[in-house]
C-alpha positions in Angstrom: 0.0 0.0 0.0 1.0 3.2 -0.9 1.8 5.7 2.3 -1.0 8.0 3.3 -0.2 11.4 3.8 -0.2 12.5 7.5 -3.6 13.3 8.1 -5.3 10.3 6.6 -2.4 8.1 8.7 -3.5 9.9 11.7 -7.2 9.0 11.1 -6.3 5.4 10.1 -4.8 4.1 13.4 -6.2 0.7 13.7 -8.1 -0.6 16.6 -10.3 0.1 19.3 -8.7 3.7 19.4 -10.6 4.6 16.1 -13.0 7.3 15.7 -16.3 5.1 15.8 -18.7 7.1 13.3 -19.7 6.8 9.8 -17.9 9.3 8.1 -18.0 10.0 3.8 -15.3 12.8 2.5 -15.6 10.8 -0.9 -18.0 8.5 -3.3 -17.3 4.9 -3.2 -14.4 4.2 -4.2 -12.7 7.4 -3.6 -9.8 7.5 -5.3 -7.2 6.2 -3.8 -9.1 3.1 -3.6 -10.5 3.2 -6.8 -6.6 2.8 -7.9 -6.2 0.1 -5.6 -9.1 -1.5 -7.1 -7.7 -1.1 -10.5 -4.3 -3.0 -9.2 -6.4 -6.0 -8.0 -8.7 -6.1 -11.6 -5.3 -6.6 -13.4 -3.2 -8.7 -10.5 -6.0 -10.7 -9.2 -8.3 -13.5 -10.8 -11.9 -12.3 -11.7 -13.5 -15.0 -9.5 -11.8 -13.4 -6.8 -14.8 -11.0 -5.9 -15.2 -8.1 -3.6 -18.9 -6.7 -1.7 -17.8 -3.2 -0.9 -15.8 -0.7 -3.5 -12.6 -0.2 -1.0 -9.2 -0.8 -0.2 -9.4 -1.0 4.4 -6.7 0.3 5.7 -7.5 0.0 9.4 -10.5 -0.9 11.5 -11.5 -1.3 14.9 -14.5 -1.3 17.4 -17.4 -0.8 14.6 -15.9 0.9 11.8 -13.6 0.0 8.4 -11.8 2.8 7.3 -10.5 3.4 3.6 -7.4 4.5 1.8 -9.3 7.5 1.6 -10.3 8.4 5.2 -14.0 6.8 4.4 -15.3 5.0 7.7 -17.8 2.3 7.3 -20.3 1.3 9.8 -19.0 -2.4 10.1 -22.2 -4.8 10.5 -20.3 -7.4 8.8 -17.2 -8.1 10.7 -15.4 -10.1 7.6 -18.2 -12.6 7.5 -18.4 -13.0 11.2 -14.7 -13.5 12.0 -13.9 -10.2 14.0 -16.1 -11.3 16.4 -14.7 -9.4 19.5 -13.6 -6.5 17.6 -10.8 -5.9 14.9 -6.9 -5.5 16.1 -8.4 -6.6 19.7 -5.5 -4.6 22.1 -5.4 -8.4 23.8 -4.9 -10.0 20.4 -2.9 -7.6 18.9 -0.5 -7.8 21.9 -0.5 -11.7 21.6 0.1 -11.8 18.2 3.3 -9.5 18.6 5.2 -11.4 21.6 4.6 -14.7 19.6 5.7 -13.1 16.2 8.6 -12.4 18.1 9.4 -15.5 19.8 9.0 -17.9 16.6 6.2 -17.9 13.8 6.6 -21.3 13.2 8.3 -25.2 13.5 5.4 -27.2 12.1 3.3 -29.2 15.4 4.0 -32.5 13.7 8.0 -31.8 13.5 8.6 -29.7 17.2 5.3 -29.1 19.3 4.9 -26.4 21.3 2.7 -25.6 24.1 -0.4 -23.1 22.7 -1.7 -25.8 20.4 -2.1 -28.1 23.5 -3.6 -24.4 25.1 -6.2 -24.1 22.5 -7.5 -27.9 22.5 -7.5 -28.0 25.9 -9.8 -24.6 25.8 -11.9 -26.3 23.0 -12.1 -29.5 25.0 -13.9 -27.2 27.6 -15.7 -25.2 26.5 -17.7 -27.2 23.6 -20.6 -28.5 24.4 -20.6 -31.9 26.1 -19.5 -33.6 29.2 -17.0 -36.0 28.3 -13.7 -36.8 27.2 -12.8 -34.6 24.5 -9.6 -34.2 21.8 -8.9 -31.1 19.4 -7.4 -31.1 16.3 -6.2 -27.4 14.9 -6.2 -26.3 11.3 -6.1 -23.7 8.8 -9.6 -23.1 7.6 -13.4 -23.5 8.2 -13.3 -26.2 4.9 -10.4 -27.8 5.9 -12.4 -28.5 9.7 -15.1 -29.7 7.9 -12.9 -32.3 5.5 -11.4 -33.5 8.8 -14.5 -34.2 10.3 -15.6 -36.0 7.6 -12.0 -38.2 7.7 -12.5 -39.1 11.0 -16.2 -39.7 11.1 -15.5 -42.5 8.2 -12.4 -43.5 9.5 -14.2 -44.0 13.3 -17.7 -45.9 11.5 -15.8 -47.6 9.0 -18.8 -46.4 6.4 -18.6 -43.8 4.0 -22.0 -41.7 3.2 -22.4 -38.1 4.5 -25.5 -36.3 4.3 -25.8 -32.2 4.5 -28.9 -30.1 4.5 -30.5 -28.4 2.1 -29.3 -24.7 2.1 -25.8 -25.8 4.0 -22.8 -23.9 3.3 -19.9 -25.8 4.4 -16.7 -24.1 1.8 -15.3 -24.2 -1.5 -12.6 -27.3 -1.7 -14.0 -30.1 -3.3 -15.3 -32.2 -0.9 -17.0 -29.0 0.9 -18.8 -28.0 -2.2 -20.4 -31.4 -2.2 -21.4 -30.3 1.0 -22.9 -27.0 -0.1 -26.1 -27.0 -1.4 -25.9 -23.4 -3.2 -24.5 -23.7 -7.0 -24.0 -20.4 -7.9 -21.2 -18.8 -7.1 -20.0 -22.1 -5.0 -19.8 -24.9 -7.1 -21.3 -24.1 -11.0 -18.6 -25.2 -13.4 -16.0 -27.0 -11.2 -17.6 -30.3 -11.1 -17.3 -33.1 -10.8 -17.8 -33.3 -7.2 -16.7 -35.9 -4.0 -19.1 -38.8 -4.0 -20.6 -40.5 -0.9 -22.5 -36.9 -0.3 -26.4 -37.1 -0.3 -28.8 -34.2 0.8 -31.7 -33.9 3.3 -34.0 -31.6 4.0 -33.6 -28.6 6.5 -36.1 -27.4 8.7 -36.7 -24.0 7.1 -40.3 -22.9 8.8 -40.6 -19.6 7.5 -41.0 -21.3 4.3 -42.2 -25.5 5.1 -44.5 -24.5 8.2 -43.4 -27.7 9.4 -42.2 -28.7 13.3 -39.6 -29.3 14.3 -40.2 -33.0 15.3 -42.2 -33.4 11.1 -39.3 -31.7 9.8 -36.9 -34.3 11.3 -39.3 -37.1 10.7 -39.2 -35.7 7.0 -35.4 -35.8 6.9 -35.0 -39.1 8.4 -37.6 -41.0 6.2 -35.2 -39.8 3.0 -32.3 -40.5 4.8 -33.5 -44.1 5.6 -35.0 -44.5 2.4 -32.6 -43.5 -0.1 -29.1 -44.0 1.5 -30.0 -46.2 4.9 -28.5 -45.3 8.4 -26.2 -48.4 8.0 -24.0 -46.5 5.0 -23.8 -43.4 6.6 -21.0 -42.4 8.2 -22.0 -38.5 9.5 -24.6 -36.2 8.9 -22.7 -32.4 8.9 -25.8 -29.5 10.0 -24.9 -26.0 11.0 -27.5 -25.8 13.9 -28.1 -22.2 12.7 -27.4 -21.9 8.4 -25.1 -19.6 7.7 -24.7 -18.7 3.7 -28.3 -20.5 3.2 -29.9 -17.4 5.3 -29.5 -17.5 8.7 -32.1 -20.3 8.7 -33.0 -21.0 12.4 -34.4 -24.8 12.7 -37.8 -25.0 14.3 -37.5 -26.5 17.8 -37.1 -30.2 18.3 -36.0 -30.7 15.2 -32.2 -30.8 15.8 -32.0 -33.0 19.0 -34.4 -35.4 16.8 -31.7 -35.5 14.8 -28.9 -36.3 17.2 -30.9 -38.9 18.9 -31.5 -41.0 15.5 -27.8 -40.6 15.0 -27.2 -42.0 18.7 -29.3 -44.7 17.8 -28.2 -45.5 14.7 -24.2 -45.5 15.4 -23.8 -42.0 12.6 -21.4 -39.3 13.7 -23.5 -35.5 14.3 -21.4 -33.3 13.2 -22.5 -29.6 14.3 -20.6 -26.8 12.0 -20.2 -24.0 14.2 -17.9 -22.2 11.7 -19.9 -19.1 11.5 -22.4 -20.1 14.9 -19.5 -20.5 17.1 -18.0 -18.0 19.8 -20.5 -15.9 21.1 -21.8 -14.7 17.8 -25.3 -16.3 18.9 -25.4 -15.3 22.2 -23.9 -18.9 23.7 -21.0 -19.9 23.4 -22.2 -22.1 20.3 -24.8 -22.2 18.9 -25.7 -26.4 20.0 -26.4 -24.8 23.3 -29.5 -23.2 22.2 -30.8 -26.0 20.8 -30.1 -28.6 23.8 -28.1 -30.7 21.3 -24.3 -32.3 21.8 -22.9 -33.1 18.6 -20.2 -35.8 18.3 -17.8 -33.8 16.6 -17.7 -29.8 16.6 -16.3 -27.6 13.4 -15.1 -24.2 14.7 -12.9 -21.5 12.9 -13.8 -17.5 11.8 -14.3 -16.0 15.1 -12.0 -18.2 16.9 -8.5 -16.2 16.6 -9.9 -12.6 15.9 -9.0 -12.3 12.6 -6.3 -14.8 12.0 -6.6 -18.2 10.3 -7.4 -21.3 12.7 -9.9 -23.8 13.2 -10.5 -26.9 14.7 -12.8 -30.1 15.3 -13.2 -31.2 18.5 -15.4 -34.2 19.3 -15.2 -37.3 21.4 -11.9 -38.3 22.1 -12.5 -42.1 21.0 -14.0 -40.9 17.8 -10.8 -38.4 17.6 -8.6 -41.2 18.3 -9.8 -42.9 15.2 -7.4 -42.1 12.9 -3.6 -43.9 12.5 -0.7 -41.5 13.6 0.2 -39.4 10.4 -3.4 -39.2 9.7 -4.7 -35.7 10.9 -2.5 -32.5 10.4 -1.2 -30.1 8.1 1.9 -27.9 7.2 0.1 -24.9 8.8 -2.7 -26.6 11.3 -1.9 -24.6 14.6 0.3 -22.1 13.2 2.1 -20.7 16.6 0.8 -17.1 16.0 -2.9 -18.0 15.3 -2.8 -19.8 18.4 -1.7 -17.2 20.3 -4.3 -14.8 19.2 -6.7 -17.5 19.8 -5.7 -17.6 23.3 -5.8 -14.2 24.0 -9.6 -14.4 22.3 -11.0 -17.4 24.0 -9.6 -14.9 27.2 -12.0 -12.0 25.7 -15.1 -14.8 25.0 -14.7 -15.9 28.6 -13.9 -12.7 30.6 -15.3 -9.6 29.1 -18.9 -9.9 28.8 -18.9 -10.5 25.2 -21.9 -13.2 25.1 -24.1 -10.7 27.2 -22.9 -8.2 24.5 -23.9 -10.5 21.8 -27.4 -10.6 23.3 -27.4 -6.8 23.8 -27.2 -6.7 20.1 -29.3 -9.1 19.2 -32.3 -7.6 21.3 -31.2 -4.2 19.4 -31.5 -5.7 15.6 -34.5 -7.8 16.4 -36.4 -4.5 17.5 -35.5 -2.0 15.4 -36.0 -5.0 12.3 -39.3 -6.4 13.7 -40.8 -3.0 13.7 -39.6 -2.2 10.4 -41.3 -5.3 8.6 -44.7 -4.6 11.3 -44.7 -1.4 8.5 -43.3 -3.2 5.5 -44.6 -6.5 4.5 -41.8 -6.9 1.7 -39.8 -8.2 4.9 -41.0 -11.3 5.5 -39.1 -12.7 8.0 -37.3 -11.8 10.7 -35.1 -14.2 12.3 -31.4 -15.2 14.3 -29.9 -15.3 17.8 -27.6 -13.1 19.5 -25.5 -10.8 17.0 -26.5 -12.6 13.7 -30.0 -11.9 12.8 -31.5 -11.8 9.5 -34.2 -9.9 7.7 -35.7 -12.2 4.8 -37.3 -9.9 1.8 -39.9 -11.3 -0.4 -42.9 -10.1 -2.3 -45.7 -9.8 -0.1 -48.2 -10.5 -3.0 -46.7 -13.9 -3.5 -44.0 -14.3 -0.7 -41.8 -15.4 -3.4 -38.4 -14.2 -2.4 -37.0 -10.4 -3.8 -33.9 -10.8 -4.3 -33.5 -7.8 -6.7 -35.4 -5.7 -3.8 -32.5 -6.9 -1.4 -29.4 -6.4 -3.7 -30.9 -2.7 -4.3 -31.2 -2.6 -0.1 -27.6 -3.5 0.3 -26.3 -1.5 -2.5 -27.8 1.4 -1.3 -26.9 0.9 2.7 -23.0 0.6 1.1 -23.4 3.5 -0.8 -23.9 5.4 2.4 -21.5 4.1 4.3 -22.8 0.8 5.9 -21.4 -2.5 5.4 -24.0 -5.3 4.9 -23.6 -8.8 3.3 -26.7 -10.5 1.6 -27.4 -14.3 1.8 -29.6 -17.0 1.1 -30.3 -19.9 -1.5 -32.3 -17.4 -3.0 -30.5 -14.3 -2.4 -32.9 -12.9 -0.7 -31.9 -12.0 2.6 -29.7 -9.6 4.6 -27.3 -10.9 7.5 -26.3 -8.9 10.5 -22.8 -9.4 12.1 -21.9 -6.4 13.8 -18.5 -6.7 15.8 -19.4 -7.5 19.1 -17.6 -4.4 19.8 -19.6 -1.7 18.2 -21.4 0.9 20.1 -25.2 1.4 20.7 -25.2 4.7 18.9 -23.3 3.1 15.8 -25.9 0.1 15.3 -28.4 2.3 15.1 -27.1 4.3 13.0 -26.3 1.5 11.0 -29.6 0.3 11.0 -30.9 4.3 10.3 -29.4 3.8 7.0 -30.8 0.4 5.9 -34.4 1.3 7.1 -33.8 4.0 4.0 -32.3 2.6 2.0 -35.6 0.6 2.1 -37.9 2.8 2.3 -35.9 3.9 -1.4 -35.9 0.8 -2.8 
């Protein structure tokens, strides 16, 4: 990046310390990103997308600011990974003392001491009271192709089921997993086999409850693949890409229990769920449910790139030495700042702030669609709450209404990420450390940008 002259450098200081308000001395892109933008359109592949039209050059507390002294109300925090705040003073500090002492030996080769830290966090704090094991890697797709290893290597069978509207990443096996085609998977079949789908418990749209809509699922699963070939069924107890689809109750624990009885791995991915972003810890707790094996990653290392599966330590155990791992799996510095976040999750009120927020967006959202009925649905825990926009005529989803919504709310200043099978909705996933005054705002700006539409 090019330097910033003194007074946008002095504005750009990263962190909490940031000047937390929404702030436009320039279109989007200004300039100077503009010409960054340029750079990446000639350096950088075409699938490589971008949301919002600027080059960040610091951000902290509830704002992104831009190479042009732009600051964005952040309600996205990088797809919920800055959960407890970008450049976190606890993390940041972390980060620097292990940069410092080494950045990396490779856990297989020498192992050091803040992988074992982090599992033996994990082991706690996931849900489930028994003996637990941790394994760290790089990525939220690359926990998820682990937990499928080890679910087949523990059963000794080889189908996996995922839910309709799943998102579980782009590798190959993943984007079996995913249900969405475009952009995930259109054009870079063929795909993993062994993968069927079920169906989710969507009741804005099925009407179904909980208990039908896992009687549903089970008769397919039963039916077309038969519990004795299935090694794992993979759910995100709250969907993440597919709309922030929250299950009807009873529908998950039916789930878990037929896979109790029936000797298949529950796998819950808590990629996007887990670390206080609903509220609880993870999301399984709201649901009563205690999966087998646990995917976590995004929010677990403020910003850097970790994640894990953590499950039931004979299941873990199921794989030969050699088996599990990676060049980067546990890098020493990702640990660290996973450390110093699990600290923050624990001991700074973040979950309560979680459900501060969530009471907030719900609000402020369920009295904008009580005057709109082209929101259909409101919907989430904690600080990730969608708003579902449809035509009221029909209740067929809008998704040109909610690409205009989100276009608009970035225009002005407010970052907001759309989702959904059908593109239709508009997640929330404010920072946990944004102010009051700055949601609202925030929220100020979509409610217009509505009302525009």
């Amino acid at each position: 990046m090019a330097l910033l002259d003194a007074e946008t450098e002095h504005r750009t200081q990263g962190g909490p310390g940031l000047p937390q308000q929404r702030r436009l001395v320039t279109d989007l892109p200004g300039p100077r990103s503009a010409a960054i933008l340029a750079r990446k359109a000639d350096a950088v592949p075409a699938g490589v997308g971008h949301t919002v039209p600027v080059a960040a050059v610091a951000a902290g507390g509830g704002v992104v600011v831009d190479a042009d002294g732009n600051s964005l109300i952040d309600l996205g925090s990088g797809i919920a990974v800055t959960t407890v705040g970008n450049a976190h003073p606890k993390i940041a500090a972390a980060v620097a003392a292990q940069a410092a002492q080494f950045t990396h030996t490779c856990f297989m080769i020498s192992p050091y001491e803040s992988y074992i830290e982090v599992a033996e966090a994990l082991n706690r704090l996931t849900p489930g009271d028994f003996a637990k094991k941790s394994a760290l890697f790089n990525s939220g797709a690359e926990a998820v192709e682990n937990a499928i290893k080890i679910a087949r290597k523990h059963t000794g069978r080889q189908g996996v089921v995922a839910f309709d509207h799943g998102y579980h990443g782009r590798t190959n096996l993943t984007m079996a997993l995913t249900a969405k085609s475009m952009p995930y998977k259109s054009g870079f079949g063929p795909f993993a086999p062994e993968v069927y789908r079920a169906p989710m418990s969507y009741p804005f749209r099925d009407g179904l409850t909980g208990p039908d809509a896992a009687e549903r699922a089970i008769s397919q699963m039963e039916k077309q693949i038969g519990a004795g070939n299935l090694a794992a069924i993979i759910i995100e107890p709250i969907q993440g890409e597919g709309g922030f689809i929250v299950p009807a109750d009873g529908f998950l624990p039916a789930l878990a229990d037929w896979c109790r009885a029936n000797g298949v791995v529950f796998i819950a991915d808590e990629v996007q769920t887990g670390f206080a972003r609903t509220g609880h810890m993870f999301a399984s707790e709201i649901f009563g449910v205690v999966p087998d094996l646990i995917t976590t990653a995004k929010g677990i290392a403020g910003g850097l790139p970790l994640a894990a599966v953590t499950g039931r330590a004979e299941i873990m155990d199921a794989s030969h030495a050699g088996g599990l791992g990676g060049t980067y799996g546990g890098n020493p510095i990702a640990c660290a700042a996973a450390l110093a976040a699990i600290d923050v999750f624990e001991n700074d009120g973040v979950i309560e702030r979680a459900q501060q927020i969530g009471t907030i967006l719900t609000e402020r959202l369920t009295a904008m669609q009580s005057q709109d009925p082209r929101i259909g649905d409101v919907r989430g825990h904690g600080a990730m709450i969608a708003a579902e926009f449809v035509d009221p005529e029909t209740n067929a989803p809008d998704a040109a209404l909610t690409a205009a919504v989100a276009q608009a709310a970035i225009a002005q200043g407010v970052i907001v990420l759309t989702c959904g099978t059908y593109g239709n909705v508009i997640r929330f996933l404010p920072p946990l450390s944004i102010g009051d005054d700055l949601l609202i705002e925030g929220l100020d700006v979509v409610a217009e940008a509505l009302a525009a539409a």
